[in-house]
N, C-alpha and C positions, 0 to 999 in steps of 0.2 A: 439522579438520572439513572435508568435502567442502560445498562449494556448488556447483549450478550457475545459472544466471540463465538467465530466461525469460520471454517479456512475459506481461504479466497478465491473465486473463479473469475475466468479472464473475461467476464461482465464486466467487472470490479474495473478494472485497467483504467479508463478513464477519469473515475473517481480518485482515485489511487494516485494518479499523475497531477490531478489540480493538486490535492492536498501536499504532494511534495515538492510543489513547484511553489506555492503559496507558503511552506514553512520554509523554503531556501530563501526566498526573496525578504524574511527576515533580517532585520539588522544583524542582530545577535549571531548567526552564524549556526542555527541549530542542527546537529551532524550530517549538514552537508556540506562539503568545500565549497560549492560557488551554487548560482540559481540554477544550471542546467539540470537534468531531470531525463529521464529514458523518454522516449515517444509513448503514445499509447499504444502504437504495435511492439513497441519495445518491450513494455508491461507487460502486456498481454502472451508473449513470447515466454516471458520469466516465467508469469504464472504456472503456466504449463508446464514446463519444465520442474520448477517445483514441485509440482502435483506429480509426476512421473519418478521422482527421486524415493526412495525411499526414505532416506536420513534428514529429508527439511520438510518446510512448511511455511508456506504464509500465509498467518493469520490476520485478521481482521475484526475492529471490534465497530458493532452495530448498535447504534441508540436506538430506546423503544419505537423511534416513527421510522428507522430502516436506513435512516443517516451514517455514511460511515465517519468515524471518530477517531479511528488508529489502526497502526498498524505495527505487526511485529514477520520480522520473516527470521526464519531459524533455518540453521544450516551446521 
């Protein structure tokens, strides 16, 4: 699989919220404490904010058909 990685814009938000809402409601427990999740104005908020900081980032990485696939945010 092709990915590339790309910072995130608060387009993204929506996408961003299924997928950590869908890895919370995991059994397993994947680093989330429980299934709650930000809103997508939540997300969308964050992003920006991100974007505006100098010292972080959130990245996003894209499959070749434009799917997003992960995420990393750095701070």
């Amino acid at each position: 699989m092709s990915v590339r990685v790309r910072r995130a814009v608060p387009g993204d938000a929506g996408t961003l919220v299924a997928m950590a809402s869908t890895i919370a409601a995991e059994e397993q427990g994947w680093l989330l404490a429980d299934s709650r999740w930000r809103s997508v104005g939540d997300e969308r908020r964050y992003i920006r904010a991100l974007q505006r900081h100098p010292d972080a980032a959130l990245v996003v990485a894209v499959a070749a058909g434009g799917e997003l696939v992960g995420r990393l945010s750095v701070m």
